[in-house]
C-alpha positions as MATLAB code, in Angstrom:
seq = 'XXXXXXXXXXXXXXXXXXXXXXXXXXXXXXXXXXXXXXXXXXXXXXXXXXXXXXXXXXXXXXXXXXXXXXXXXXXXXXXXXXXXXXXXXXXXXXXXXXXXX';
ca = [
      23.026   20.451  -13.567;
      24.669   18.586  -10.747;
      25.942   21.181   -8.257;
      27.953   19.114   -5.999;
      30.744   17.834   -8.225;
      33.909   19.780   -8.314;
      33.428   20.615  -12.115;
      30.446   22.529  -11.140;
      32.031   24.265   -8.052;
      35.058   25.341   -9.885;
      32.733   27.048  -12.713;
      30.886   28.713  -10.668;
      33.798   30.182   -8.578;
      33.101   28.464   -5.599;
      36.258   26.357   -5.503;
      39.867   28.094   -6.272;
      39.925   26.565   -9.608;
      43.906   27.475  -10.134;
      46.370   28.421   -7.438;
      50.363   27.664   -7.562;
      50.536   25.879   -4.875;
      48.716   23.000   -6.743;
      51.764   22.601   -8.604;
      53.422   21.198   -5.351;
      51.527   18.690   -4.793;
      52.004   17.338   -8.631;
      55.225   17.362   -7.649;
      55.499   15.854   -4.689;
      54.451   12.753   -5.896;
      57.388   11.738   -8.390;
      59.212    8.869   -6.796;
      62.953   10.181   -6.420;
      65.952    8.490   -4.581;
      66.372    8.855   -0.857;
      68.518   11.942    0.469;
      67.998   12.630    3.649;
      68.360   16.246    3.133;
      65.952   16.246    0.596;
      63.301   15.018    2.519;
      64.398   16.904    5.242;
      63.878   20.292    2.718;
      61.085   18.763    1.657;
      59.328   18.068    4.404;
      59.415   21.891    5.515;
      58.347   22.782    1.902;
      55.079   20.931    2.212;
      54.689   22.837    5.684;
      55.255   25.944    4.368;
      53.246   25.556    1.299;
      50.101   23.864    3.317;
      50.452   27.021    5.199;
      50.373   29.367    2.451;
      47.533   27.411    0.695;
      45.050   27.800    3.770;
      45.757   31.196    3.756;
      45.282   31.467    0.491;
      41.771   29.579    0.623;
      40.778   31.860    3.754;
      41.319   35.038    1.545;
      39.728   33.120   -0.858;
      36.336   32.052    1.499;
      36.235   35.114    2.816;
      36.214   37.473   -0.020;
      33.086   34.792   -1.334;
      31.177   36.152    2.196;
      31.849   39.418    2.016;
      28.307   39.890    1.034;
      26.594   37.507    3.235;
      26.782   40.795    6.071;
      24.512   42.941    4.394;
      22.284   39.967    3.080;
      21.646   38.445    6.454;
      21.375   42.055    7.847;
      17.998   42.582    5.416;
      17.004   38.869    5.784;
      16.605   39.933    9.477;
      15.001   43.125    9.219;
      12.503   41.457    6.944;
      11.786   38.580    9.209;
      11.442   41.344   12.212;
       8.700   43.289   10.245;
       6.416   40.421    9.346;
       6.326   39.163   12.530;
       6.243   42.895   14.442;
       2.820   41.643   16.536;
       5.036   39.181   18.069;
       7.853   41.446   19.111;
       5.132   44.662   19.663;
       2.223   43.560   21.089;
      -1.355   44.480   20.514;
      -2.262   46.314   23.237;
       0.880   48.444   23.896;
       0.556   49.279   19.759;
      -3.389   50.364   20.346;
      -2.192   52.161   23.387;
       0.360   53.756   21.535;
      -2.073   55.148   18.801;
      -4.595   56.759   21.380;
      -1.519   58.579   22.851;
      -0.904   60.325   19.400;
      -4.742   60.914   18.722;
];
């Protein structure tokens, strides 16, 4: 019923409802003891994995368009041949007929 929450997005495939690199940031917010080499690590880890994840969601978004091409492709067509009088106009389509009489 409500179609903005993220229950409703994830259920109807519109949200990447489970990916791995969710698991990262669960982790990355346990409080652990300071190493500066851990951070350091760390810090490229989250890079890295922010990284992958847009990628991922990109591959994601994208393969969720793929058929917007074709759809907008007919949407236009359609919208072309309702309003063909404004495109094509009267006279050159009545001249057009006499020539092929």
């Amino acid at each position: 019923k409500v179609k903005w929450t993220k229950a409703y997005r994830k259920a109807a495939g519109k949200e990447m409802a489970r990916d791995t690199t969710f698991d990262f940031e669960r982790l990355r917010h346990r409080p652990v003891k300071y190493d500066r080499d851990l951070t350091k690590t760390t810090v490229r880890a989250m890079e890295r994995v922010q990284k992958i994840k847009e990628r991922r969601e990109k591959a994601f978004w994208d393969k969720r368009m793929e058929g917007n091409k074709e759809r907008n492709r007919l949407a236009n067509i359609a919208e072309v041949r309702q309003g063909i009088d404004l495109v094509v106009s009267p006279v050159v389509r009545a001249a057009n007929k006499e020539k092929k009489t």
